[in-house]
C-alpha positions in Angstrom: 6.7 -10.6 -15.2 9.6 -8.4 -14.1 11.6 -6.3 -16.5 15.7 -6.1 -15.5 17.5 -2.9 -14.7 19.8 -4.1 -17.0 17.6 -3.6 -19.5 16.4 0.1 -19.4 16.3 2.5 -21.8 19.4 5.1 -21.6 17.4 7.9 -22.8 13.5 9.7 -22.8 12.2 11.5 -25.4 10.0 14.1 -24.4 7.4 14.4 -26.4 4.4 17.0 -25.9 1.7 15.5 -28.6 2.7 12.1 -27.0 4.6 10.7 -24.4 4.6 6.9 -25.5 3.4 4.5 -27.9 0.0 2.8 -26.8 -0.9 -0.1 -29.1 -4.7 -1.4 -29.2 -5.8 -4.8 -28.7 -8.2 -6.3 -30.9 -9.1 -9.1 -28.3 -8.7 -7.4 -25.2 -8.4 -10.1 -21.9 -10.5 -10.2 -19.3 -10.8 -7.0 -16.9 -10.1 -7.7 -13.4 -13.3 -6.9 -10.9 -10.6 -5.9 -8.1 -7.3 -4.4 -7.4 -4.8 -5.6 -9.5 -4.3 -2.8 -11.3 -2.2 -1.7 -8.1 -1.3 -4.4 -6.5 -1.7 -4.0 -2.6 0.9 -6.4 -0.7 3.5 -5.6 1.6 6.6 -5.9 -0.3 6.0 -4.8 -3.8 7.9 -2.4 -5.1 8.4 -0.3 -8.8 11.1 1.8 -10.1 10.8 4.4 -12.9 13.2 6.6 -14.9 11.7 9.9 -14.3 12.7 13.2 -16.0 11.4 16.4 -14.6 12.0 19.6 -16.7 11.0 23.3 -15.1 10.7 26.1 -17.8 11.6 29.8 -16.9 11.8 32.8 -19.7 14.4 34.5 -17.6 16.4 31.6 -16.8 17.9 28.7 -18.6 15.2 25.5 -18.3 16.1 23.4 -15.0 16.3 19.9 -15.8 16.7 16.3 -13.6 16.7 13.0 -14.3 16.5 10.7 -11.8 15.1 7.3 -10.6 12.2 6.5 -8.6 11.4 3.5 -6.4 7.8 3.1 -4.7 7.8 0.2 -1.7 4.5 -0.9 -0.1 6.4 -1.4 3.1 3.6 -1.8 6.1 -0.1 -1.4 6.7 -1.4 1.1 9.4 -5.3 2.1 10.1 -7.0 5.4 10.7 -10.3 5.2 11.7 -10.4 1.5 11.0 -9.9 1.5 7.8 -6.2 -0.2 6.4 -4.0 2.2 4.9 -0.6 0.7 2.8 2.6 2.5 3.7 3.9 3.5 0.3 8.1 4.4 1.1 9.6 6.3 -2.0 13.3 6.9 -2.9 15.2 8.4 -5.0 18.5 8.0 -6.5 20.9 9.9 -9.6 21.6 6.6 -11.7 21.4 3.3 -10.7 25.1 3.2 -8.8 24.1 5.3 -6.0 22.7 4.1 -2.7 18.9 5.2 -2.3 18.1 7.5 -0.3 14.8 7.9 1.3 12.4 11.0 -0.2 9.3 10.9 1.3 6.6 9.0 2.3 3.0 8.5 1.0 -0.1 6.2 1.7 -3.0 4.4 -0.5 -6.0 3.1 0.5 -9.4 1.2 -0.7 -12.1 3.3 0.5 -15.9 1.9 -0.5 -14.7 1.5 -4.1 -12.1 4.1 -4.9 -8.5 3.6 -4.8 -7.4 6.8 -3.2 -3.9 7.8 -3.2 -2.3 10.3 -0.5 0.7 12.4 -2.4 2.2 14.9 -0.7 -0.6 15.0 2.2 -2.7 14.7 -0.6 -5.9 12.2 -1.2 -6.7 11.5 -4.9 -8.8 8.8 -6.1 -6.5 6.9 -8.6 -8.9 4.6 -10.1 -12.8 3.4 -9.1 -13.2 -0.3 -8.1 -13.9 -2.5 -9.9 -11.7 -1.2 -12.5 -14.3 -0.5 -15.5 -17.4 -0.1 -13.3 -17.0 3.8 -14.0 -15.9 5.8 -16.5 -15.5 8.8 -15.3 -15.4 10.5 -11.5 -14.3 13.3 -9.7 -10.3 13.1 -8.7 -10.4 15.2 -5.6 -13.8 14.8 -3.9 -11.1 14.0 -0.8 -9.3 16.9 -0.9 -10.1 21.0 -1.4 -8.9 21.7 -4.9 -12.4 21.4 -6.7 -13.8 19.2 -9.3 -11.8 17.4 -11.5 -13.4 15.0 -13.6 -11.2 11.7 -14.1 -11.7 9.7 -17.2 -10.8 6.3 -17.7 -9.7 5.3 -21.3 -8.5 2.4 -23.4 -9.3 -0.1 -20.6 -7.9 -3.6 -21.4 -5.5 -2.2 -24.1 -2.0 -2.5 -24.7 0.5 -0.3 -23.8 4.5 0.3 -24.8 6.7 1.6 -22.3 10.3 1.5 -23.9 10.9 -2.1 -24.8 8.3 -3.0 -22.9 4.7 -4.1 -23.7 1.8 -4.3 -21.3 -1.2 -6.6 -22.6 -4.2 -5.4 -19.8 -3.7 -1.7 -18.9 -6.3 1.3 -18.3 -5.3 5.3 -19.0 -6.7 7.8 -16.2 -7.2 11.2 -18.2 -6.6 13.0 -15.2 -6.8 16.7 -16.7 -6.4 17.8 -20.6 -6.6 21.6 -22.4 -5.2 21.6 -25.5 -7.6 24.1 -26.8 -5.6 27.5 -25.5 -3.5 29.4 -27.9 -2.0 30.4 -24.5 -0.9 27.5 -22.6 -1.5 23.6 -22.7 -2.3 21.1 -19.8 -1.9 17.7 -19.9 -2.1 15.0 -16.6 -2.6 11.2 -17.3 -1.8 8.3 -15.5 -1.3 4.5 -17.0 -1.8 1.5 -14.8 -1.4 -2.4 -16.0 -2.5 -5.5 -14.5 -0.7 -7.3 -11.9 2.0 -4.1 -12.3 0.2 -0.9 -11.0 1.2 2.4 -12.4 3.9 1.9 -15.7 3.5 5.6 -17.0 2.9 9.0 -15.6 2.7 12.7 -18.1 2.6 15.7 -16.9 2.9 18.8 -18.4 1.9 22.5 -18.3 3.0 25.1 -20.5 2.1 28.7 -20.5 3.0 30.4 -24.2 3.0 34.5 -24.9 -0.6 35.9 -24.5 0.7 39.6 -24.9 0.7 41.2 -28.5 3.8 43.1 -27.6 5.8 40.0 -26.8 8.3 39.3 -29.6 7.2 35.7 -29.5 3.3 36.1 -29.2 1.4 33.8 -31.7 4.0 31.0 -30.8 4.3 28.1 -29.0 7.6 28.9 -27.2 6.8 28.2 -23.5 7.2 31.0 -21.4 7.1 29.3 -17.8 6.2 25.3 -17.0 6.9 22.3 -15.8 7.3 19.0 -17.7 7.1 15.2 -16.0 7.3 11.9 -17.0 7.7 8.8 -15.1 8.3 5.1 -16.6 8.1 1.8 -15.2 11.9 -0.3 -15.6 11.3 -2.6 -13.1 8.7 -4.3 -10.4 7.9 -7.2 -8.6 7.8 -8.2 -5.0 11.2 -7.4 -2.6 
């Protein structure tokens, strides 16, 4: 199923206890044993709304909103192993031209769906989708242990109008425990659809008793991202 353009939300609300409404399934459909919770053929494509807010104390909060478009576009292979092209661009609103912003890879590597952002490899999800609970996000790059967690596997999940029966929530990092700051990465994926939702948050608050805002939540320095799903399918 492909959701229209045309039929976007104008607007995100940004939301720091939640960032959409996730609906549970009493009868949840069968799990898939593969892939399809990202789809690997040339050709498919998703676009998100994205909003992207940077918090400074000294300066007024830098905010963008933009849209996102992710292309499988080509197959290459590094040390034998197939590796999906992944071409993202960006554009303001949907009456400008894309442009081109960078380029990323994905591959399936003994099990684990490992994603290449930015130069670098996380493991997205483990395969088959279910057959773990729980792993460690960056065991291919150097950033240290960061223990994935997969939740609400098979439920339903609303992204604006939209409502996804089969989906699975990657808890990639949470702290919400701090009087000083708050953390929050998680990652959505549906069936047949591949990533639909992506939060991102980190706040730092006052931790000084001689800050006029100490004991408050006002953010002091941060950055805020969230990314919806609008449109996919295969170009």
């Amino acid at each position: 199923m492909k959701k229209s353009l045309l039929h976007r939300l104008a607007f995100f609300c940004i939301a720091i206890t939640a960032f959409s409404c996730n609906l549970g399934s009493e009868d949840p459909v069968d799990i898939s044993e593969g892939s399809s919770f990202y789809p690997l053929e040339i050709g498919s494509f998703a676009i998100y709304d994205v909003i992207s807010v940077d918090y400074n104390e000294f300066i007024d909060n830098d905010t963008s909103i933009f849209q996102l478009k992710e292309v499988i576009s080509d197959t290459f292979s590094v040390e034998g192993m197939r590796n999906y092209r992944v071409e993202r661009y960006t554009r303001p609103n949907p009456d400008i031209q894309w442009v081109i912003d960078s380029v990323w890879s994905i591959r399936v590597d003994e099990g684990r769906l490992v994603k290449t952002e930015s130069n670098i490899p996380y493991i997205k999800l483990m395969l088959p989708v279910g057959s773990v609970d729980k792993w460690n996000g960056n065991v291919f790059n150097s950033f240290g242990f960061e223990e994935y967690n997969l939740h609400d596997l098979g439920k339903s999940y609303q992204v604006g109008e939209e409502i996804f029966n089969n989906t699975a929530k990657v808890l990639q990092e949470l702290d919400t425990t701090s009087l000083f700051s708050r953390t929050i990465e998680e990652e959505v994926f549906a069936e047949n659809v591949g990533l639909i939702h992506k939060a991102s948050l980190f706040y730092q608050y006052p931790n000084k008793e001689d800050h006029p805002d100490f004991g408050t939540q006002k953010i002091l320095q941060g950055h805020f991202l969230e990314q919806k799903v609008i449109d996919w399918g295969v170009e």
